[in-house]
C-alpha positions in Angstrom: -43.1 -57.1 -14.9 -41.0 -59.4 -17.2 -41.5 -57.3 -19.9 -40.4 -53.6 -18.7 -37.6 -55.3 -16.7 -35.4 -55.6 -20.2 -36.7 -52.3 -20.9 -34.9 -51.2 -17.8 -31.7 -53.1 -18.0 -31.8 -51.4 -21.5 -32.6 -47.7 -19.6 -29.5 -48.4 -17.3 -27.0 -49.6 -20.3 -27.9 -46.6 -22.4 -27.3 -44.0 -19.2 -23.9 -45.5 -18.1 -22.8 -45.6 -22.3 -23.7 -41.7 -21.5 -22.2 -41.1 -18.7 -18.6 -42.6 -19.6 -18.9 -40.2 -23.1 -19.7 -37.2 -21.2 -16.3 -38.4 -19.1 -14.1 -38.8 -21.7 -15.4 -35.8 -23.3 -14.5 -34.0 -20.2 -10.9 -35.4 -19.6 -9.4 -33.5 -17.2 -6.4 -31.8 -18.8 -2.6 -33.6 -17.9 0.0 -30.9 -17.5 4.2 -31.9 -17.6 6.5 -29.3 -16.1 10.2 -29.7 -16.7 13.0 -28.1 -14.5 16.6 -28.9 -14.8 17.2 -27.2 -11.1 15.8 -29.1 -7.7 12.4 -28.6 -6.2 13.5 -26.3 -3.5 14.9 -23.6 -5.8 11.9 -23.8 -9.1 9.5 -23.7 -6.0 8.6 -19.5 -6.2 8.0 -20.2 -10.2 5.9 -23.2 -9.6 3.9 -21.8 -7.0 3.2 -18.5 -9.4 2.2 -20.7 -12.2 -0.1 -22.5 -9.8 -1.7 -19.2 -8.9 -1.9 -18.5 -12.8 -3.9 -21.9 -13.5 -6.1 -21.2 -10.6 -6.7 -17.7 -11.9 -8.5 -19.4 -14.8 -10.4 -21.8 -13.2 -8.0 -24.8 -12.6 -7.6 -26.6 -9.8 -4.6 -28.8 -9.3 -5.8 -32.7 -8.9 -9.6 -31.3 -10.0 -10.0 -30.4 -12.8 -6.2 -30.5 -14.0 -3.4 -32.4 -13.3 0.0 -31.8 -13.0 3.1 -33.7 -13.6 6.5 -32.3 -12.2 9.8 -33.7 -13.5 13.3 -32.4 -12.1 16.7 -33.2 -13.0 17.8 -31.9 -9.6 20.8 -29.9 -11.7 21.5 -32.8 -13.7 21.0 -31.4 -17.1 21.8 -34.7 -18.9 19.3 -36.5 -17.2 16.9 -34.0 -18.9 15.7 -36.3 -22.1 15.0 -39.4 -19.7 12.6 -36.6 -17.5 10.5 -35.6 -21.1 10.4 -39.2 -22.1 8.6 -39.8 -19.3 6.4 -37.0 -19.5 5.6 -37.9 -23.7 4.4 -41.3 -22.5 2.1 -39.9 -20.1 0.6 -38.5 -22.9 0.6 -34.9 -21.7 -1.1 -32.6 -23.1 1.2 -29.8 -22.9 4.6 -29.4 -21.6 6.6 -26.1 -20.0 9.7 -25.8 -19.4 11.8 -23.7 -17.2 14.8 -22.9 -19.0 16.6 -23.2 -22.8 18.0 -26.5 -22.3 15.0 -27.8 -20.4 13.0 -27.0 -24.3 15.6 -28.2 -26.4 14.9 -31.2 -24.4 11.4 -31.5 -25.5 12.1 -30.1 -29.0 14.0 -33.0 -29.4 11.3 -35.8 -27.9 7.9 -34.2 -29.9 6.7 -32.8 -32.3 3.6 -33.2 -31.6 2.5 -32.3 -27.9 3.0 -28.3 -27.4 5.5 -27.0 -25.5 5.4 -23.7 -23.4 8.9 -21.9 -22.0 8.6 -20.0 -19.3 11.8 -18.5 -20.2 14.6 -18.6 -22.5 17.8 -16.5 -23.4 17.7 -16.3 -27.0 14.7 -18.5 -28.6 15.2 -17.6 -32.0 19.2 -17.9 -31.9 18.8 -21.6 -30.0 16.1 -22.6 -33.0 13.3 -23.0 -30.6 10.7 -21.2 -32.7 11.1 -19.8 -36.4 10.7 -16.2 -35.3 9.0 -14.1 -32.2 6.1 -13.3 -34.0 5.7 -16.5 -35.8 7.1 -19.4 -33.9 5.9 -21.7 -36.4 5.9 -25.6 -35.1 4.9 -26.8 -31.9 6.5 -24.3 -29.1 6.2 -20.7 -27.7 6.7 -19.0 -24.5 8.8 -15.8 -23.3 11.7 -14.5 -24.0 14.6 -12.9 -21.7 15.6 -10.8 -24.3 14.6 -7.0 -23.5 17.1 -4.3 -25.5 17.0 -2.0 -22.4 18.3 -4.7 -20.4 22.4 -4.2 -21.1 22.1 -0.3 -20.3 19.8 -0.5 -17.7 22.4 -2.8 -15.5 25.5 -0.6 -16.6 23.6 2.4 -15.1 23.0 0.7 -11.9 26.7 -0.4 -11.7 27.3 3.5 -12.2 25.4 4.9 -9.7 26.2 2.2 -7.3 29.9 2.3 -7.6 31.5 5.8 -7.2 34.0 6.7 -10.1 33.3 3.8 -12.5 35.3 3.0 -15.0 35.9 -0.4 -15.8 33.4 -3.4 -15.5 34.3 -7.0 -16.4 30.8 -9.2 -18.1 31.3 -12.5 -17.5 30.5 -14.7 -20.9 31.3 -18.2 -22.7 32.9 -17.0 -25.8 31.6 -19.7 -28.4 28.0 -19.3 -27.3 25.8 -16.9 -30.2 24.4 -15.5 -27.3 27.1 -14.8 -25.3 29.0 -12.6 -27.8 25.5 -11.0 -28.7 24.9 -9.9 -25.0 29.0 -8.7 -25.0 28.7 -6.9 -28.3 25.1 -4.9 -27.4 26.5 -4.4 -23.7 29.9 -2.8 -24.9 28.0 -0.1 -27.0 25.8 0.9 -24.1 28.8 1.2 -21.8 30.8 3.2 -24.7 27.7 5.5 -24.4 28.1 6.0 -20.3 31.8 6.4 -20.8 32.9 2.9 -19.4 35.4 0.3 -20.7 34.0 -3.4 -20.7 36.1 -6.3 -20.0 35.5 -9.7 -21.2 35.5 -12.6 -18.5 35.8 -15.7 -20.2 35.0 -19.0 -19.0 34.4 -22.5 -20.3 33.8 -24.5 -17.1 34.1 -24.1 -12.7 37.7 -24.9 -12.9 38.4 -21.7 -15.4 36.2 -19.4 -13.0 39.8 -19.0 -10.5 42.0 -18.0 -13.3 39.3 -15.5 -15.4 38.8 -13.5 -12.2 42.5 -13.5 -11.3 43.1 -12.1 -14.6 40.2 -9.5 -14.6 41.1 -8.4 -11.3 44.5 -7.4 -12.6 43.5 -5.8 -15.6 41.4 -3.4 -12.4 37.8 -4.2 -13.2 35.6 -2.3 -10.6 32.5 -4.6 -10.9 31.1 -7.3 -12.9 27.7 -8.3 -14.7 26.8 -11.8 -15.1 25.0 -12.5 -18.2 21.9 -15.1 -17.5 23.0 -18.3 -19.2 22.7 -22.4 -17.8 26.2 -22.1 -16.9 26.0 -18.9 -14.6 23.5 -20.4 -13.0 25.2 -23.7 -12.5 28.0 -22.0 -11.1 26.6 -19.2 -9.0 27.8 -20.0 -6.0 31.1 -20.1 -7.1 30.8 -17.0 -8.6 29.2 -15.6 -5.3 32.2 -16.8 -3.6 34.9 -15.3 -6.2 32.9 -12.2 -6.3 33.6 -11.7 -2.2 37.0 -12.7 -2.7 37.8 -10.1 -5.0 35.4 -7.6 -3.6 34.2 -7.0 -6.8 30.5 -5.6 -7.2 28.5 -7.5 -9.2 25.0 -7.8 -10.5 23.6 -10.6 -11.9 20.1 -11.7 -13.8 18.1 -13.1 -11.3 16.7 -13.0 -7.5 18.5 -16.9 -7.0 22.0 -14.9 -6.9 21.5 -12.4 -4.5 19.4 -14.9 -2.2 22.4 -16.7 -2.6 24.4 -14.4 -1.3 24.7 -11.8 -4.2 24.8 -8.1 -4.2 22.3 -7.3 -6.6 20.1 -8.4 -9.7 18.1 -6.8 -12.0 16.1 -8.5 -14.7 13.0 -10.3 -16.0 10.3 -10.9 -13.0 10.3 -14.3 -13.6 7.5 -15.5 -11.4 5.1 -13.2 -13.8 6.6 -15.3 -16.5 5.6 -18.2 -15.1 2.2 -16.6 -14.0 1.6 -16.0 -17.6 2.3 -19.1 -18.8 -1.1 -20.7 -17.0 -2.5 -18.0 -20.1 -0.8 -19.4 -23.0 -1.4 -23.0 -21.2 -5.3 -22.1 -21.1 -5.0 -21.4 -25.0 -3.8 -24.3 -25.9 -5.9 -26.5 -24.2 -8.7 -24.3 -25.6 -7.5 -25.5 -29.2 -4.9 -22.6 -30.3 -1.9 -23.9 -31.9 1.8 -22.7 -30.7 2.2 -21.3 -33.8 -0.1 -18.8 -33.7 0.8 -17.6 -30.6 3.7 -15.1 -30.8 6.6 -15.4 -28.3 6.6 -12.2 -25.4 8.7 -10.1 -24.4 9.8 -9.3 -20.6 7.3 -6.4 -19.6 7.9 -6.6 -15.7 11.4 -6.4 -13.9 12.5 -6.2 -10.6 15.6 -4.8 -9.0 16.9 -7.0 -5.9 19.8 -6.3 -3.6 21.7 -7.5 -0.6 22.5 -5.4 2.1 24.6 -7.6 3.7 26.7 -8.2 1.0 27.0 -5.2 0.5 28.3 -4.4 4.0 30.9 -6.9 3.7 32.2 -5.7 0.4 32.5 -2.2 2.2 30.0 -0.8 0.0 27.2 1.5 0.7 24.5 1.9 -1.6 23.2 5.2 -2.5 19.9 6.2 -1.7 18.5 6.9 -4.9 19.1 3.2 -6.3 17.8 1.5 -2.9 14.3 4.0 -4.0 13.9 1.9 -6.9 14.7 -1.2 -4.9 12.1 -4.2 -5.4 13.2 -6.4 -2.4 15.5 -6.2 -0.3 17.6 -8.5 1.7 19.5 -8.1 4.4 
């Protein structure tokens, strides 16, 4: 019996050196999210890309792990939120919007980074090109050329007689002017005049619509940008104080009060990112996996805003109607 009993000390040392190599080789994957906005309003895209990872085979606090960081609308705060997520080690990172990348552009080289959306990637140098990103990021672009006409059509046969529409804009940005310049020829091509509203911060909002009402605008896109959505309550409230139809890039304005958006489903973005997640962590680089294009959109309108801007939507645009709120 004293000689086998080494023999098994040495039988138990040898399984547990196993059993901790088979752990590490099996380390559970460590996720970071970044989101400039609050919890409450990032919660619809969180839970889709939840229901993305699970799709695959992941299980939150399984076998993956997820780590959330918000800046709660506090955009400056966003490099302190990244640090923290680069010396957790992560082993990807996704972001929710362009600044929210930038961010983590700036913080790593190294550990890949995923956007769930952004308004011009190649334009704000987050990737080299759509089809070759190059470096260590990739994700999906807002950026659909149908997107400009589509809205001005809507505007159209929402609003009888239309003939002038005001697009709100920061002149300065690339892809402000971009969105202006492309937005202008489709209206040219339906006949309407488009009127630049101009904006540099919340305390120019009074003034630009002021002016835009006088020059008779009849309604008003919103381009997507940080600063819209920064602001969109503001915006709601000018856009009822003029009674000026407008329709903006995403579901947070109307369920803010609204009239309509169309755009970009952005949930399916963020569903789809759990995909380009999965290939990373199965060992494909960022830059070999090409940015993608918006293939899903969804038209969102508020009847009750509607009502109180004395405006009755025709039946043929609430038949193409995604939701609806009233």
């Amino acid at each position: 019996m004293r000689k086998t009993a080494p023999l098994s000390i040495l039988v138990v040392v040898l399984a547990a050196a196993m059993i901790a190599e088979a752990q590490q080789g099996g380390k559970v994957p460590r996720i970071g999210v970044l989101i400039p906005g609050s919890r409450a309003i990032a919660k619809p895209r969180v839970k889709a890309f939840q229901e993305g990872l699970r799709e695959l085979g992941y299980v939150e606090g399984k076998n993956i792990v997820l780590e959330y960081r918000y800046a709660e609308g506090r955009p400056e705060t966003l490099p302190e939120r990244v640090d923290e997520l680069v010396q957790l080690k992560v082993d990807v990172i996704v972001t929710a919007t362009s600044n929210a990348t930038q961010a983590a552009k700036k913080a790593t080289t190294t550990i890949p980074v995923v956007f769930a959306t952004a308004n011009d990637p190649v334009g704000d140098g987050h990737v080299a090109s759509l089809a070759r990103p190059g470096g260590n990021i990739t994700g999906f672009s807002n950026l659909a050329p149908e997107l400009n006409g589509k809205k001005l059509e809507l505007l159209k046969e929402t609003v009888s007689k239309l003939t002038r529409v005001a697009f709100l804009l920061r002149w300065g940005t690339s892809i402000g002017e971009q969105r202006f310049n492309e937005t202008e020829i489709a209206a040219k091509n339906l006949g309407l005049r488009l009127l630049p509203l101009s904006a540099k911060g919340n305390e120019d909002l009074e003034s630009a619509f002021s002016a835009v009402n006088s020059a008779d605008a009849e309604a008003l896109i919103v381009s997507p940008s940080t600063f819209s959505i920064e602001h969109r309550r503001r915006l709601i409230e000018l856009t009822a104080k003029y009674r000026l139809p407008a329709i903006y890039p995403s579901p947070l304005f109307v369920e803010a009060g609204g009239l309509m958006s169309y755009g970009p489903d952005l949930n399916n973005n963020w569903r789809r990112a759990a995909v380009l997640v999965d290939k990373i962590l199965k060992g494909t680089k960022p830059a070999e996996i090409p940015v993608e294009q918006p293939v899903k959109f969804e038209l969102v309108i508020n009847l009750k805003t509607a009502k109180q801007i004395g405006l009755t939507i025709p039946p043929t645009v609430l038949a193409r109607v995604d939701k609806v709120i009233k």
